[in-house]
Kinemage of the C-alpha trace (Angstrom):
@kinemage 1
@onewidth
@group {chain A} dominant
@subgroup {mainchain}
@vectorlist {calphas} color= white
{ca unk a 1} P 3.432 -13.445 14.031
{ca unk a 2} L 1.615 -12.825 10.684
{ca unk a 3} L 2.016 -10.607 8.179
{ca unk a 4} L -0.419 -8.590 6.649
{ca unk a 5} L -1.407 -4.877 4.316
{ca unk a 6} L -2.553 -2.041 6.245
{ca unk a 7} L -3.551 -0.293 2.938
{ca unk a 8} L -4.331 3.855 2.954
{ca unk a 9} L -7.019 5.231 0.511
{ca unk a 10} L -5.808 9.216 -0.734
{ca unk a 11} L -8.116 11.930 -1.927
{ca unk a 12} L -11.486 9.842 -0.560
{ca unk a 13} L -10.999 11.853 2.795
{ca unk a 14} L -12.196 15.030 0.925
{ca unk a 15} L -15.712 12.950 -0.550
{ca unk a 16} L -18.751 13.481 1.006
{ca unk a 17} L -22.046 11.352 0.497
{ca unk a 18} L -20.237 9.575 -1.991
{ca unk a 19} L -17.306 8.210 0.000
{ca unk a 20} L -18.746 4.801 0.280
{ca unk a 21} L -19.359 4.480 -2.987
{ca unk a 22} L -15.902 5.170 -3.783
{ca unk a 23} L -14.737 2.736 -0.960
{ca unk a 24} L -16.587 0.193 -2.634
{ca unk a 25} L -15.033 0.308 -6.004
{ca unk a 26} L -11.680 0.686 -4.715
{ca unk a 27} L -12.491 -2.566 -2.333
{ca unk a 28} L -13.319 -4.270 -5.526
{ca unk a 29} L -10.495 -3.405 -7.417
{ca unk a 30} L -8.170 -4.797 -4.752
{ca unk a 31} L -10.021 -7.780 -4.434
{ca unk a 32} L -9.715 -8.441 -8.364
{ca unk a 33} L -5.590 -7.373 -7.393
{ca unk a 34} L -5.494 -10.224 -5.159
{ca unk a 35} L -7.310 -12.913 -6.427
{ca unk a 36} L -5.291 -12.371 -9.639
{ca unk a 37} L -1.829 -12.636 -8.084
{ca unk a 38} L -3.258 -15.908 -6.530
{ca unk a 39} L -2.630 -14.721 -2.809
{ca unk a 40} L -5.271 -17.543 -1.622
{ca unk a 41} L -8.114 -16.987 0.933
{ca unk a 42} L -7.865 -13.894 2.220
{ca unk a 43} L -9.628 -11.019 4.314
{ca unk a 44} L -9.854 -7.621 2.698
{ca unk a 45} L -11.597 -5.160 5.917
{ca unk a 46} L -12.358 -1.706 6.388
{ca unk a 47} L -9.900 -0.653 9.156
{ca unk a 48} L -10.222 3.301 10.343
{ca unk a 49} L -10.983 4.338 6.738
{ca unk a 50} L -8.307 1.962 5.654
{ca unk a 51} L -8.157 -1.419 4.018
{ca unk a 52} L -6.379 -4.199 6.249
{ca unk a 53} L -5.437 -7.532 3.637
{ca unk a 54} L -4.695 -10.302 6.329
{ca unk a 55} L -4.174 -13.767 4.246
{ca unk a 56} L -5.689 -16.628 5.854
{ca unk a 57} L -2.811 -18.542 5.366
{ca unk a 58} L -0.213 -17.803 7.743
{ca unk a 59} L 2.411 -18.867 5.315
{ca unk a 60} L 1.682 -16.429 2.524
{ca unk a 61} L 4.472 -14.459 1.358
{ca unk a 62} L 3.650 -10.470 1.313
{ca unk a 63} L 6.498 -9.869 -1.515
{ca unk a 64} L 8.303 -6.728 -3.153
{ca unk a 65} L 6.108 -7.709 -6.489
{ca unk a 66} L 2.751 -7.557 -4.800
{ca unk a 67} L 3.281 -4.450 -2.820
{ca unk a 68} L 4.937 -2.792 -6.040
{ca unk a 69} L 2.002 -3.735 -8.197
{ca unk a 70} L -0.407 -2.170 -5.274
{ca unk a 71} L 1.561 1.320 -5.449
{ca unk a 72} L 0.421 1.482 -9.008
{ca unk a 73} L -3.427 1.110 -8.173
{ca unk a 74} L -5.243 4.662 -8.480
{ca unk a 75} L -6.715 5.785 -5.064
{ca unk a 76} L -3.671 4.137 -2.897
{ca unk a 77} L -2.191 6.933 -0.478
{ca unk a 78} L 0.499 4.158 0.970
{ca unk a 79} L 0.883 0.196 1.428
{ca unk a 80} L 2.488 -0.379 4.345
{ca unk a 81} L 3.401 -3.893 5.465
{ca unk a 82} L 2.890 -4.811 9.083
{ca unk a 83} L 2.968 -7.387 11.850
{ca unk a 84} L 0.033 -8.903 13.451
{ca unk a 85} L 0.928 -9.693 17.089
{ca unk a 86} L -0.624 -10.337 20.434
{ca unk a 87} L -1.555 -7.297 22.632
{ca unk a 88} L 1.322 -7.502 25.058
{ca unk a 89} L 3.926 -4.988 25.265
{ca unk a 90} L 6.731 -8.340 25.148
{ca unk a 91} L 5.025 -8.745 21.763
{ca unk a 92} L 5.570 -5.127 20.423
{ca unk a 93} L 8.980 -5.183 21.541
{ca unk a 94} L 10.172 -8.230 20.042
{ca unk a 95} L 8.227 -7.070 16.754
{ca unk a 96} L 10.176 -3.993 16.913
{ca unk a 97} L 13.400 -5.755 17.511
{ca unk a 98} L 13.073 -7.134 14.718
{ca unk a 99} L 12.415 -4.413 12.648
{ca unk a 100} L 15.764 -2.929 14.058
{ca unk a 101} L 17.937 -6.165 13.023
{ca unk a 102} L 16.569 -5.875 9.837
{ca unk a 103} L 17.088 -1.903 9.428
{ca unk a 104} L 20.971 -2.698 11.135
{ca unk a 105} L 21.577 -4.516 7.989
{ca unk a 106} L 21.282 -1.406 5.790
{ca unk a 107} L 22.611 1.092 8.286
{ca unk a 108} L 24.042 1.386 11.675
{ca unk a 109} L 23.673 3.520 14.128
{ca unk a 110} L 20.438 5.568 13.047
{ca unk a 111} L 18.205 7.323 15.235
{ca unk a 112} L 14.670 6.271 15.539
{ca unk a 113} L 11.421 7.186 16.949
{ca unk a 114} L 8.462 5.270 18.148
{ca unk a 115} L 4.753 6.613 17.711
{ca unk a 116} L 1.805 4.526 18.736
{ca unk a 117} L -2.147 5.048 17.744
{ca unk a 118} L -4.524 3.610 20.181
{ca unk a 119} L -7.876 2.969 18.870
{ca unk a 120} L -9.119 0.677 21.506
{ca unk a 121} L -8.987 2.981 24.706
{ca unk a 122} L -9.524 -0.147 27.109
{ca unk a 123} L -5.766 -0.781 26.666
{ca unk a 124} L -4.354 -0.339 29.607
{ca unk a 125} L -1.255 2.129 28.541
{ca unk a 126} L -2.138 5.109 26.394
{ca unk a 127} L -0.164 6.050 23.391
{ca unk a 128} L 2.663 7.971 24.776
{ca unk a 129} L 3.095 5.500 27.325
{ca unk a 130} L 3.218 2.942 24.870
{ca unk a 131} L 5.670 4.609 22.839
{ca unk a 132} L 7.738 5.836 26.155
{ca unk a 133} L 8.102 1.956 27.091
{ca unk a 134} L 9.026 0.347 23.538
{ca unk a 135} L 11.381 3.196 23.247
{ca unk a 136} L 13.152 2.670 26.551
{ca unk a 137} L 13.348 -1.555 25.933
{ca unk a 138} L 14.543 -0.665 22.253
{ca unk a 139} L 17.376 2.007 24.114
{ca unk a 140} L 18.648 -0.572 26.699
{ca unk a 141} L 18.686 -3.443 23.655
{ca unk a 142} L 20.802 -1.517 20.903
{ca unk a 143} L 23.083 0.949 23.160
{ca unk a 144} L 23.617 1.857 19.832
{ca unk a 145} L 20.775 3.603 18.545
{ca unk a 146} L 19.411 7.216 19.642
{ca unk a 147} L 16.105 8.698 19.975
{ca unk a 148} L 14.922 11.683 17.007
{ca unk a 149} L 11.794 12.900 17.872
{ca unk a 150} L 11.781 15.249 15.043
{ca unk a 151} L 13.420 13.944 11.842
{ca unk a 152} L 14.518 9.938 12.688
{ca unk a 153} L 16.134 7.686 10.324
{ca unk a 154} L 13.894 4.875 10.988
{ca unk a 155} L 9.848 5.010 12.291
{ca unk a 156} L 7.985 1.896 14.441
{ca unk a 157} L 4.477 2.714 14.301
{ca unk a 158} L 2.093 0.878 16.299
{ca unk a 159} L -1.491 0.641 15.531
{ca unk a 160} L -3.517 -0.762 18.963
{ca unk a 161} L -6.635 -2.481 17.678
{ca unk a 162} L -9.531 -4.257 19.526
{ca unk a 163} L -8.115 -7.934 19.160
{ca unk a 164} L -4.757 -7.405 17.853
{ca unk a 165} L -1.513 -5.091 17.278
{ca unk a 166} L 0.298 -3.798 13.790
{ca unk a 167} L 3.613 -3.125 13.729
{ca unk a 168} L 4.354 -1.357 11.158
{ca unk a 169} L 8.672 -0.096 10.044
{ca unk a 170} L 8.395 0.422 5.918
{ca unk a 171} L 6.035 2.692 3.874
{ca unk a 172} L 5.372 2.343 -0.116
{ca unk a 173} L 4.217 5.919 -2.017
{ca unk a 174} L 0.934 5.017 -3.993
{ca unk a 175} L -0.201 6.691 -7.219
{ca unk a 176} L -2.729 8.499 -5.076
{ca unk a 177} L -5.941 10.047 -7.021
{ca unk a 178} L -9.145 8.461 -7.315
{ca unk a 179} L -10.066 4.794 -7.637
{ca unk a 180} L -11.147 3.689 -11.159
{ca unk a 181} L -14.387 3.997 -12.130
{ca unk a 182} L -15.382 7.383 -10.372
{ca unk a 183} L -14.615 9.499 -13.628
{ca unk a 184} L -16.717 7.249 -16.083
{ca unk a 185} L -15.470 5.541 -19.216
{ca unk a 186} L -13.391 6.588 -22.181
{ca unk a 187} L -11.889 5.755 -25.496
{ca unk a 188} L -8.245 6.507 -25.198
{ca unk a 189} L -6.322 6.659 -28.804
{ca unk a 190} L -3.050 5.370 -27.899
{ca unk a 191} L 0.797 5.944 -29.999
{ca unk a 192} L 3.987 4.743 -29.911
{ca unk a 193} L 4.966 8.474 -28.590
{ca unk a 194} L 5.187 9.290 -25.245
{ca unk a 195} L 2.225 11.801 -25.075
{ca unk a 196} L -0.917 9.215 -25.203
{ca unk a 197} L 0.802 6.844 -22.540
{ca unk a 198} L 1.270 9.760 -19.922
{ca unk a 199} L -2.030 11.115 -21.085
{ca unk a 200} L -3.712 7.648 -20.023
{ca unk a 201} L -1.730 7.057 -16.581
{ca unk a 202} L -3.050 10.907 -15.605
{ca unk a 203} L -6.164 9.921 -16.712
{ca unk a 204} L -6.540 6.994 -14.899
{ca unk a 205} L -5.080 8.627 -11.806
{ca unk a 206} L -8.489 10.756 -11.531
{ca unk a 207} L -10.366 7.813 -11.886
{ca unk a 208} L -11.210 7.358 -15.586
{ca unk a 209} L -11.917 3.969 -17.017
{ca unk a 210} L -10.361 3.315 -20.436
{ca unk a 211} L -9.967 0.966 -22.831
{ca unk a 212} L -7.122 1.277 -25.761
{ca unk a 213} L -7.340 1.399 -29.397
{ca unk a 214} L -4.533 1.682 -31.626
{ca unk a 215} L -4.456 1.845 -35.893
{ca unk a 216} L -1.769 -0.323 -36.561
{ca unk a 217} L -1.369 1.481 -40.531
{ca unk a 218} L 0.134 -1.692 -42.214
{ca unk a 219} L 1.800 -2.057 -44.371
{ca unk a 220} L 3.452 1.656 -43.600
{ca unk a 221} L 4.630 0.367 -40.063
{ca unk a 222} L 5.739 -3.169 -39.456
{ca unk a 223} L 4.455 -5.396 -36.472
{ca unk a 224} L 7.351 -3.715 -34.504
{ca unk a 225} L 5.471 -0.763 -33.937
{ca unk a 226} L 2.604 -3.114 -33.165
{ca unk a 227} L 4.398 -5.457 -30.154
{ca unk a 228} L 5.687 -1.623 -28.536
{ca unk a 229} L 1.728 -0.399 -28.191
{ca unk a 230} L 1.322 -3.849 -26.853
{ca unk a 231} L 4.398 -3.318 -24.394
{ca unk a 232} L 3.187 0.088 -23.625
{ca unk a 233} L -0.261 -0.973 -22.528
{ca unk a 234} L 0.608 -3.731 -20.599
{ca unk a 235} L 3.144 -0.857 -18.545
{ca unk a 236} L -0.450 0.646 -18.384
{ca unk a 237} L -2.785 -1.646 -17.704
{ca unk a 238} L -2.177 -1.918 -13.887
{ca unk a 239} L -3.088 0.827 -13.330
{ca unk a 240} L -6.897 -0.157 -14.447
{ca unk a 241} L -9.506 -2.267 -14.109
{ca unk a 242} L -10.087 -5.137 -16.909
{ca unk a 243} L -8.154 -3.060 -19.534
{ca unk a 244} L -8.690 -3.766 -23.417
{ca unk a 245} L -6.642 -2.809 -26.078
């Protein structure tokens, strides 16, 4: 089992001629993410018009930090976290056992719901069989637990690639927008109010580059006023690229 980022991109499915271009500088910006949380070697691929982050090391620890940081990256639709496993249905079952144990903690019974996307059509089940199987193995496992087709409590998706499966149970909002860069570059004048801060993080959402300058009016305002624009930006700043106050 290894853990790895299946990572979805949000308004690039409406680009045209320029989606790869946009790809490309959100690719980079996640790259500069990773290598600056000092993940180690890692592979960042396109996956369906995703990004998949697999670390090389099968040790490395996918943590609520990292993920948290990604959700504030512009151009993120969702981060989910998911298991790399063998292509064998006794593989996707005990992944999704385990994703059950670990929901029973928080609340028991739920209902649930199974839904499996097949990209490699050589597999010998199709989706709803897929789905119709784990289901039935996840049924006789937890009497328990009850199927909701419609609105479940918990969701086991199952993403059937051409040398692997994901598993994924647990889904993490982005900021959505545009990746940084794909706006240009701006000067933003930033306060101690709450106006220029909000201002920016909009901003940067529709993929505006910025860097920060304050007027620290001393000896009117003390270095108080100073270390809160310095607190504020750095609330900011992951939310760009190479930010400068």
């Amino acid at each position: 089992m290894e853990q790895a980022l299946l990572i979805s991109v949000d308004e690039l499915w409406l680009k045209g001629k320029n989606r790869e271009d946009y790809f490309e500088l959100l690719r980079e910006h996640l790259r500069e993410y990773f290598i600056f949380h000092k993940v180690g070697p890692f592979t960042l691929r396109n996956q369906g018009q995703r990004f998949l982050f697999e670390p090389k090391q099968p040790q490395t620890t996918l943590n609520h930090d990292l993920i948290q940081g990604l959700r504030m990256i512009p151009g993120l639709h969702t981060v989910i976290p998911v298991e790399c496993i063998a292509r064998t249905i006794e593989d996707m079952f005990a992944a999704a056992s385990r994703t059950v144990l670990r929901m029973k903690q928080k609340k028991w019974p739920f209902t649930f719901k199974v839904e499996t996307y097949r990209s490699d059509k050589k597999f010998p089940l199709n989706s709803m069989e897929i789905s119709r199987e784990l289901g039935h193995q996840l049924l006789q496992a937890f009497p328990e637990l009850k199927v909701d087709v419609h609105r479940p409590d918990f969701l086991i998706e199952v993403f059937v690639e051409s040398e692997k499966v994901l598993v994924a149970s647990e889904y993490f909002r982005g900021m959505g927008g545009l990746p940084i860069g794909t706006a240009g570059h701006a000067i933003t004048l930033i306060s101690g109010g709450i106006d220029s801060p909000v201002a920016s993080y909009f901003m940067a959402k529709r993929g505006l580059a910025q860097t920060f300058v304050f007027f620290h009016a001393y000896p009117y305002v003390g270095d108080e006023v100073k270390e809160k624009i310095i607190n504020l930006v750095g609330l900011l700043a992951p939310s760009h690229r190479r930010a400068q106050l």
